[in-house]
C-alpha positions as a Markdown table, in Angstrom:
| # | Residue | x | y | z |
|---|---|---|---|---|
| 1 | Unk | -63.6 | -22.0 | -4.6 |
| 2 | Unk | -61.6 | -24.9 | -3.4 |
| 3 | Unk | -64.0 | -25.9 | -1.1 |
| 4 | Unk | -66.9 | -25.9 | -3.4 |
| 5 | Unk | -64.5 | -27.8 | -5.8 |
| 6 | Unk | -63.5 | -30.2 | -3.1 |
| 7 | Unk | -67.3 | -31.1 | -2.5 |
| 8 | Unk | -68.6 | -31.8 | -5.7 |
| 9 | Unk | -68.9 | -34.8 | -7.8 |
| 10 | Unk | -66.1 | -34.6 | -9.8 |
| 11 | Unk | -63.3 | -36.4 | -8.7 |
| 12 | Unk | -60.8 | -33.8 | -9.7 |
| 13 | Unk | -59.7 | -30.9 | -9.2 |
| 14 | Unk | -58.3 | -28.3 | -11.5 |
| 15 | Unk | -55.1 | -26.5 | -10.3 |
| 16 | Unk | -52.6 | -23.6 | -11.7 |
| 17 | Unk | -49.1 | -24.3 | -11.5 |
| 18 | Unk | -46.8 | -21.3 | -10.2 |
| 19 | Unk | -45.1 | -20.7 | -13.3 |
| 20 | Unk | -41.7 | -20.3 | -11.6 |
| 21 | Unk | -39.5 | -22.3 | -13.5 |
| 22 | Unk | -41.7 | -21.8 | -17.0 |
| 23 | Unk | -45.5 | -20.7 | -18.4 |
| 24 | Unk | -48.3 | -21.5 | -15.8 |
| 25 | Unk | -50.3 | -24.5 | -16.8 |
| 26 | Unk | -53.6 | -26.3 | -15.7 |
| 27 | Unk | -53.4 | -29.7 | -14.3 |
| 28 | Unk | -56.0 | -31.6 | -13.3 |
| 29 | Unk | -55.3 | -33.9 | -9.5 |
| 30 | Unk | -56.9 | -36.4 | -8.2 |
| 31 | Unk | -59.0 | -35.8 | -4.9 |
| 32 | Unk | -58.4 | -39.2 | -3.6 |
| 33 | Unk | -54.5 | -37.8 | -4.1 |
| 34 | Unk | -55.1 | -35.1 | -2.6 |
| 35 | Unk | -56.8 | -37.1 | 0.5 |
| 36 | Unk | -53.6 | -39.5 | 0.3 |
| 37 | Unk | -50.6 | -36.8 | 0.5 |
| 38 | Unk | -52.9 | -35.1 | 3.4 |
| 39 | Unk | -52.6 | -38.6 | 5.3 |
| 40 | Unk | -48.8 | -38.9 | 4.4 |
| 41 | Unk | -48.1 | -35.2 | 6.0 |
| 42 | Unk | -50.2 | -35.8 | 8.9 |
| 43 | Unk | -48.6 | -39.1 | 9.7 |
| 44 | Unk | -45.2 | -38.3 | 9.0 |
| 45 | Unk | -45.6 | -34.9 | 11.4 |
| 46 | Unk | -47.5 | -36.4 | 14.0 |
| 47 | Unk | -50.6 | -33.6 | 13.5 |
| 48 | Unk | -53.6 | -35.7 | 14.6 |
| 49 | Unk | -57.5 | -34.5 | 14.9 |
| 50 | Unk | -58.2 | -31.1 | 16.8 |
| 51 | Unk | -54.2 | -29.9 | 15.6 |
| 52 | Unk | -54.4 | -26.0 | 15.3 |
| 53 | Unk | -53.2 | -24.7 | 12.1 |
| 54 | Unk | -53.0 | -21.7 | 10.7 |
| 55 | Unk | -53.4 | -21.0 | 6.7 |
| 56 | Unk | -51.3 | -18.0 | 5.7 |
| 57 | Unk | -50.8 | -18.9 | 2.0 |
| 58 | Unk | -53.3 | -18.1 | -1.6 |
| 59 | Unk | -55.4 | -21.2 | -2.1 |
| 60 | Unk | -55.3 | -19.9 | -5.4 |
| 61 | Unk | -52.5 | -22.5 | -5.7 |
| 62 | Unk | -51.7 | -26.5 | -4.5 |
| 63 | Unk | -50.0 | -25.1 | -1.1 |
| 64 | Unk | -52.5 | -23.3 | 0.1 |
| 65 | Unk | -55.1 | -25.7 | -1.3 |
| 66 | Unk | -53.4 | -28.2 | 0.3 |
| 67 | Unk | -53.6 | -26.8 | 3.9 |
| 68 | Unk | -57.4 | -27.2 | 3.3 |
| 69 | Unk | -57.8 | -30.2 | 2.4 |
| 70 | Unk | -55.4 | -31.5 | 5.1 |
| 71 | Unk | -57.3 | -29.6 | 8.0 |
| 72 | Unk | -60.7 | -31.4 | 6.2 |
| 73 | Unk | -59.1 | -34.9 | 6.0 |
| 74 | Unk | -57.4 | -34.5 | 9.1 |
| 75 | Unk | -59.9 | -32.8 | 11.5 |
| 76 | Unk | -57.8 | -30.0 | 12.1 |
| 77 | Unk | -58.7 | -26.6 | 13.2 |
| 78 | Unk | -58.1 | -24.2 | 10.9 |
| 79 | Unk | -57.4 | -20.3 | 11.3 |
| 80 | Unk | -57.4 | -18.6 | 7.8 |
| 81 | Unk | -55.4 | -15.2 | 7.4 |
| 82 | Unk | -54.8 | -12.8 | 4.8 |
| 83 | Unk | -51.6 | -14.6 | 2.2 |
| 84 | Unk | -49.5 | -11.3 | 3.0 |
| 85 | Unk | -45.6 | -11.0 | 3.4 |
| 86 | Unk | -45.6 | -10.9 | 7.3 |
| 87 | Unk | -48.4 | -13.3 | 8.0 |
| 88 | Unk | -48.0 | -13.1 | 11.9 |
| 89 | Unk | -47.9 | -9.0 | 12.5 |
| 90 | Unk | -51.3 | -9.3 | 13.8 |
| 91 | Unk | -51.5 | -12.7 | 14.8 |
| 92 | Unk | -51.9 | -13.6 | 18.7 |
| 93 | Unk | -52.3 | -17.1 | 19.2 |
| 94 | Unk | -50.3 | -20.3 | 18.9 |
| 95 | Unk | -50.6 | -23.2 | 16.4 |
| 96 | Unk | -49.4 | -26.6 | 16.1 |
| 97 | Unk | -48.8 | -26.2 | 12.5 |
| 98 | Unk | -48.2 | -23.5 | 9.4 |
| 99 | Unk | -46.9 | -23.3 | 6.1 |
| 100 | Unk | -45.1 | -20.6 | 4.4 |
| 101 | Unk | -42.8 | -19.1 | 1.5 |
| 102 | Unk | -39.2 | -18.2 | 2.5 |
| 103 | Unk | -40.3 | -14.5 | 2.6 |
| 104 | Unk | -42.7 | -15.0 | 4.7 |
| 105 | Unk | -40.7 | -17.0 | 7.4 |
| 106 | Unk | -38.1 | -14.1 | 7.0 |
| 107 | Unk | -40.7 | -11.7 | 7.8 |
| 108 | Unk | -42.0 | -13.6 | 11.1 |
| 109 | Unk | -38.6 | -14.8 | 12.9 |
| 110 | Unk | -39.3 | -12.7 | 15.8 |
| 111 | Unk | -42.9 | -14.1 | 16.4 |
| 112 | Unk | -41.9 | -18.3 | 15.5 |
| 113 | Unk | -42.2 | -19.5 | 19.0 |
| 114 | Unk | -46.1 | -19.1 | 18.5 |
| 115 | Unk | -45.6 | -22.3 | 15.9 |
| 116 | Unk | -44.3 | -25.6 | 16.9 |
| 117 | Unk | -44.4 | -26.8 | 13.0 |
| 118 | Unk | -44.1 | -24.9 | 10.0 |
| 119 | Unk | -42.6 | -26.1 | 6.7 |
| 120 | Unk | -40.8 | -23.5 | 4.4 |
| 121 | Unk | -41.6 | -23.9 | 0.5 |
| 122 | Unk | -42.2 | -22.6 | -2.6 |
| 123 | Unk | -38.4 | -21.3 | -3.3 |
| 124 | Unk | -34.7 | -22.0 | -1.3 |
| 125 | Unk | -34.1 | -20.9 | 2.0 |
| 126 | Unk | -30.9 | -19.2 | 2.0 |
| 127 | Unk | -28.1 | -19.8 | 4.6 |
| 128 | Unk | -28.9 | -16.4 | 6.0 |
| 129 | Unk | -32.1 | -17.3 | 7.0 |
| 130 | Unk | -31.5 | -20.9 | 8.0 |
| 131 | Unk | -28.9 | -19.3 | 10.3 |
| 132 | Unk | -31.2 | -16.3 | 11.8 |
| 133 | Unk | -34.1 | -19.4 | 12.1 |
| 134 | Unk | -31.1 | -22.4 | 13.5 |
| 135 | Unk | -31.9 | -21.7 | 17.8 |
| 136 | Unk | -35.7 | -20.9 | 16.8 |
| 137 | Unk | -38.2 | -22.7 | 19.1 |
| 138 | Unk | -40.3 | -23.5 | 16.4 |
| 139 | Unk | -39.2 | -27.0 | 14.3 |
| 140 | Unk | -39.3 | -25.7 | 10.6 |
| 141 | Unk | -38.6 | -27.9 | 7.7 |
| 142 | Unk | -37.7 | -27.2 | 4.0 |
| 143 | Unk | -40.2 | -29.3 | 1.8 |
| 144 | Unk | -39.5 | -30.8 | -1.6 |
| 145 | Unk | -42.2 | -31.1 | -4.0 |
| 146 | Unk | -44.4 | -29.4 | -6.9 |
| 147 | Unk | -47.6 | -29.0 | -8.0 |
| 148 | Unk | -48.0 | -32.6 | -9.9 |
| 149 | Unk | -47.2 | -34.3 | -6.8 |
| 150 | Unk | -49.2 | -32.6 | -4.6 |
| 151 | Unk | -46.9 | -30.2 | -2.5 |
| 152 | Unk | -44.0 | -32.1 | -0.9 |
| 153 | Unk | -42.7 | -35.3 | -1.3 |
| 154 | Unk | -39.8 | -34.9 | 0.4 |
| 155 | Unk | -38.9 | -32.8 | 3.6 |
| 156 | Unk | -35.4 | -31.4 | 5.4 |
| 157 | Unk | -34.6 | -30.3 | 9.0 |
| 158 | Unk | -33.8 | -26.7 | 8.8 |
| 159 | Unk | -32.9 | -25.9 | 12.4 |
| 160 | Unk | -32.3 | -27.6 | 15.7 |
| 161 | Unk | -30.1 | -30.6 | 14.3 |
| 162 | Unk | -26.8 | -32.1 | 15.6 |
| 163 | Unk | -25.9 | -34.1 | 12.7 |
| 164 | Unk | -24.0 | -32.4 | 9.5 |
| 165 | Unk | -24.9 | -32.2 | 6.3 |
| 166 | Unk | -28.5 | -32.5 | 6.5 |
| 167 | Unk | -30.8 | -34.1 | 3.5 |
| 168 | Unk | -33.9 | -34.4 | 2.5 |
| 169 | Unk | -36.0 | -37.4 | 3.6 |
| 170 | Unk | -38.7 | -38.6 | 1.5 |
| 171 | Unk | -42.2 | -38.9 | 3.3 |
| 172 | Unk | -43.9 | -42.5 | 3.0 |
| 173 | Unk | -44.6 | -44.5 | -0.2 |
| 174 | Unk | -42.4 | -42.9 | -2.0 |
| 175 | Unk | -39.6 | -44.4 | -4.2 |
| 176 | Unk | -36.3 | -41.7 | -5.6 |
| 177 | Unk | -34.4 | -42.5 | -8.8 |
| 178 | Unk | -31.7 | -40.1 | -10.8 |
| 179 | Unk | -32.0 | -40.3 | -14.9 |
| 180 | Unk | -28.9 | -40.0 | -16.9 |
| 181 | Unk | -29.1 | -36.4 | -16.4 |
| 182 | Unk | -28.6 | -36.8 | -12.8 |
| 183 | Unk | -32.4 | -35.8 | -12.3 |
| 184 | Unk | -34.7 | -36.8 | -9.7 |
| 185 | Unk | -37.3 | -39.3 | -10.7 |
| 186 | Unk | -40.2 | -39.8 | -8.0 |
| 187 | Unk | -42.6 | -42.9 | -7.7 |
| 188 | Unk | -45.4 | -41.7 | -5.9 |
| 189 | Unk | -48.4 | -43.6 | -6.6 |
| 190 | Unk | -50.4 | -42.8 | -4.0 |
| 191 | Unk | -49.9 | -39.2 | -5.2 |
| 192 | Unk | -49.3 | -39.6 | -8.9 |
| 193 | Unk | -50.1 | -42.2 | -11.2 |
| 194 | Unk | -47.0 | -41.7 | -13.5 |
| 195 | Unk | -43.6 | -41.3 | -12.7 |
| 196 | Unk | -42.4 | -37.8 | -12.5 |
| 197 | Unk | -39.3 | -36.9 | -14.1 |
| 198 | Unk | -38.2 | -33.4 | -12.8 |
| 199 | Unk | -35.5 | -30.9 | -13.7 |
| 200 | Unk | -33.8 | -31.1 | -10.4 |
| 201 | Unk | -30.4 | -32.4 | -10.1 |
| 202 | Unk | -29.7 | -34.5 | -6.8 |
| 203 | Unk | -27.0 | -36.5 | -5.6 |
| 204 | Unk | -28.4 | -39.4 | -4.2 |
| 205 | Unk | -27.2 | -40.0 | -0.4 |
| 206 | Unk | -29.6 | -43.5 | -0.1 |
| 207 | Unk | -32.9 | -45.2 | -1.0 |
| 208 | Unk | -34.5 | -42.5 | 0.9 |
| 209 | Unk | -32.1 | -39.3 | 1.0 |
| 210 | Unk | -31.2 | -37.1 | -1.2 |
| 211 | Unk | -29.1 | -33.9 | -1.7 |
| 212 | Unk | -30.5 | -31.2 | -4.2 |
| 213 | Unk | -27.8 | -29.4 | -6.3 |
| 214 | Unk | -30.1 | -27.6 | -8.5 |
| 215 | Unk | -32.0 | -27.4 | -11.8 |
| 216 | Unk | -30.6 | -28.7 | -15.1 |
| 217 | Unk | -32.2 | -26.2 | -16.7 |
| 218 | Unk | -30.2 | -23.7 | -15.6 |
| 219 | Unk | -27.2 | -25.0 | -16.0 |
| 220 | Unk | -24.9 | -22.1 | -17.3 |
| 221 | Unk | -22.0 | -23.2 | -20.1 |
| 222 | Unk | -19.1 | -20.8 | -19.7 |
| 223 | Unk | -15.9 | -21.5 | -22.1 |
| 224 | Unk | -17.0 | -24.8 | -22.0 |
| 225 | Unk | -17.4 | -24.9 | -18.3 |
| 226 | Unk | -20.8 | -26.1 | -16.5 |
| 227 | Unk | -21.8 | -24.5 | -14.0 |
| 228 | Unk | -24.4 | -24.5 | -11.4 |
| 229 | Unk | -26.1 | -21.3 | -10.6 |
| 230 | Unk | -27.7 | -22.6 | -7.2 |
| 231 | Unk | -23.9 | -24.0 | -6.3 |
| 232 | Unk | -22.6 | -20.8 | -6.7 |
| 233 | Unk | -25.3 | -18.8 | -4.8 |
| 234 | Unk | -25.1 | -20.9 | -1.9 |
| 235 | Unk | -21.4 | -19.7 | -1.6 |
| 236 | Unk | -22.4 | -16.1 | -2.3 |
| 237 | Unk | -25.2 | -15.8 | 0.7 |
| 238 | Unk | -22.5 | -15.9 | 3.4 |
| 239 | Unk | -21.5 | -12.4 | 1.8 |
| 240 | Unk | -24.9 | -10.8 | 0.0 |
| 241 | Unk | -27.6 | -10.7 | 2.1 |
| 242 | Unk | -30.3 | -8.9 | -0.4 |
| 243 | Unk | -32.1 | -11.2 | -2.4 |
| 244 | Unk | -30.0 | -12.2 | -5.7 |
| 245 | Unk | -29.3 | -14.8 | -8.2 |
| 246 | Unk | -27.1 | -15.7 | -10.7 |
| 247 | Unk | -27.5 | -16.2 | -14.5 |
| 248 | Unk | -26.0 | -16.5 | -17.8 |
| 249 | Unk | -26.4 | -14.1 | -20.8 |
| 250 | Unk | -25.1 | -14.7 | -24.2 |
| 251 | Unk | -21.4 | -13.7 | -25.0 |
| 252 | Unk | -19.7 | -13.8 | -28.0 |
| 253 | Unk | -16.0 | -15.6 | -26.5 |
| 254 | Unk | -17.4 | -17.5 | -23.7 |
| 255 | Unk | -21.0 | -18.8 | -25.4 |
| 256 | Unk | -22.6 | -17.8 | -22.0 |
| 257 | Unk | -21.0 | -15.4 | -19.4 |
| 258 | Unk | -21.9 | -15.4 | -16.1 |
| 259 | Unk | -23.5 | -12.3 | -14.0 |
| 260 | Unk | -25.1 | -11.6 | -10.9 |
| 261 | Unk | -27.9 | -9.7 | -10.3 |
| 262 | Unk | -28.7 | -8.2 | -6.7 |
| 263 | Unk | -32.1 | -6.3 | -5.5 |
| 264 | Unk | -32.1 | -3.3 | -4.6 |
| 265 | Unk | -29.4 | 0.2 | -3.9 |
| 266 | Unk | -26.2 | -0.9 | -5.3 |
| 267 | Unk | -23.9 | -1.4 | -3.4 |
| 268 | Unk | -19.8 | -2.5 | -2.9 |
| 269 | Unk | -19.3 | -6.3 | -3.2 |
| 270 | Unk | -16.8 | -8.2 | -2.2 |
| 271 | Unk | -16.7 | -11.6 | -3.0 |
| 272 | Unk | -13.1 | -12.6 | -2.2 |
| 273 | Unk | -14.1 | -14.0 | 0.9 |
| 274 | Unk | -16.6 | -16.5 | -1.1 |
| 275 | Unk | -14.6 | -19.7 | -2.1 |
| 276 | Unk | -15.3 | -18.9 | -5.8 |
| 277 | Unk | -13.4 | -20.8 | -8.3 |
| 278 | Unk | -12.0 | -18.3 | -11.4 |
| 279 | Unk | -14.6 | -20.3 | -13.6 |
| 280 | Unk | -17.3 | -19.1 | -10.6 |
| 281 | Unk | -16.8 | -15.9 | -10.2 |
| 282 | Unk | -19.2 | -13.5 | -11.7 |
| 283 | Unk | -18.0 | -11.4 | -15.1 |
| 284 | Unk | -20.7 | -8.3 | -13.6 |
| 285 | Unk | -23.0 | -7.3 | -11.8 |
| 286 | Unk | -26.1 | -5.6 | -12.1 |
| 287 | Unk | -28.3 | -3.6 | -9.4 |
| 288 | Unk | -32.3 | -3.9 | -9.8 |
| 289 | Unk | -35.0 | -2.2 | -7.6 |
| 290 | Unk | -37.6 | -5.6 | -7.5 |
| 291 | Unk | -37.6 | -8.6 | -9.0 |
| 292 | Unk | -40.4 | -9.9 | -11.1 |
| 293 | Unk | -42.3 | -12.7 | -8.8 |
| 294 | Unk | -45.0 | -14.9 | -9.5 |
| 295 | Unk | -48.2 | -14.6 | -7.3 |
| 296 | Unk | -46.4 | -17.1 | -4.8 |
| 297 | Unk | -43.6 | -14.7 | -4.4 |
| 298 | Unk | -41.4 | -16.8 | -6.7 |
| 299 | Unk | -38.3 | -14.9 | -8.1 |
| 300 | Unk | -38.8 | -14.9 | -12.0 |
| 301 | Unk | -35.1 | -14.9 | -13.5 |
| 302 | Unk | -36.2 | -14.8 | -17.3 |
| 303 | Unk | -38.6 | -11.9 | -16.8 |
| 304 | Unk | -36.3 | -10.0 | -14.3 |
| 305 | Unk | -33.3 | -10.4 | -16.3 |
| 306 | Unk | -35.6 | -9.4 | -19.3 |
| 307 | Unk | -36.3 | -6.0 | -17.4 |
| 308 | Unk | -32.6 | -5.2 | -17.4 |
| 309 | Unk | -32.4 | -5.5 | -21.1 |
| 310 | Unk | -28.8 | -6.9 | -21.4 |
């Protein structure tokens, strides 16, 4: 479909958002966007004409639509495999470049050296994995971005780097801002015609850096306290290594109370060894088989923490 799309007369192309972080939507892009953030990936990667690539994600969505249009723009050669959870099981060659969702990268650690590229996107990568992935041969990068600006604007060094903390850098013409909120604001106009005020709260580090502490919108109030869900999981993944999250849930002392929510058998926890503040720490936690996901393997909080009925 993308392809037919891509050579017709319009010069737009209609594209479903993920629906992670709310309802899916329609949006309509650009192509000459589209052929612009394809030029800014290729140049800030170094992925010339005749790069192999291999496309392992839906092009139902911008990502995989994306690896398309790059491969078109680009001249690239272009192996196309089922979207699946372990992309490489059956896969024998080597490629120069590949994209994927954390899952996915966890799935094909033991087969990365047939990739000298790949960027991770589409949720966080947790410290587990960055550490299983740090000595990997492969370079793999953490990308920044969303469907209304055309997959990432922004990438960050996941492995193989001397220097501590590591940010993300912002790929070519594009400007970073905060709002009052502390949210990003990105000037892409070769990508986007309007500025895009996100949900994502970032500490700035310079006109081109910046560190990402989370969304605003899920911002838990606790007693008065505010806290950061993604703050608080990054300190949890040195001890929980099944996929979780944290949330709040209504409670009549506190206003919200904060829980965490694991996947799969339960299991003891012990999160002494965490660095949790008393305001951090979670009031319970709850045990669920699978989390909702969207298509793009995308952990839905609402509808998972609607499934446990609290």
């Amino acid at each position: 479909m993308i392809l037919k799309d891509w050579f017709s007369s319009s010069e737009d192309i209609f594209v479903e958002t993920s629906g992670s972080t709310g309802k899916p939507k329609i949006i309509s892009l650009k192509k000459e966007q589209m052929f612009n953030s394809a030029l800014a990936t290729g140049s800030y990667f170094g992925l010339n004409e005749n790069t192999n690539a291999l496309l392992c994600l839906s092009t139902s969505y911008i990502a995989g639509k994306m690896m398309l249009v790059r491969a078109l723009t680009l001249g690239w050669c272009l192996d196309v495999v089922n979207p699946e959870s372990n992309p490489l099981k059956d896969v024998v060659k080597s490629y120069d470049f590949s994209a994927m969702v954390p899952l996915q990268l966890e799935n094909s650690i033991s087969k990365l050296n047939q990739i000298k590229t790949l960027i991770a996107g589409g949720g966080v990568v947790s410290n587990n994995l960055q550490q299983k992935i740090f000595n990997s041969d492969c370079n793999i990068f953490a990308t920044y971005g969303m469907t209304e600006t055309i997959t990432h604007i922004a990438v960050k060094k996941l492995n193989n780097f001397s220097t501590s903390p590591n940010f993300y850098n912002v790929l070519p013409n594009v400007k970073i801002y905060i709002d009052k909120r502390s949210c990003l604001v990105i000037s892409a106009p070769k990508v986007s015609k309007d500025l895009v005020f996100t949900n994502d709260v970032v500490q700035l580090i310079s006109d081109n850096q910046f560190k990402w502490l989370g969304r605003f919108d899920n911002v838990i109030n606790s007693g008065g306290i505010k806290l950061q869900p993604e703050k608080i999981e990054e300190k949890l993944s040195k001890m929980i290594f099944s996929r979780f999250f944290v949330a709040g849930i209504s409670d009549e002392k506190l206003g919200e109370k904060l829980i965490l929510i694991i996947e799969g058998e339960k299991q003891n926890i012990d999160l002494s060894s965490c660095n949790l503040s008393k305001y951090e720490k979670p009031k319970s936690i709850y045990f669920i088989n699978k989390f909702v996901e969207t298509e793009t393997k995308k952990i839905q909080r609402i509808k998972t923490l609607d499934i446990l009925d609290l």
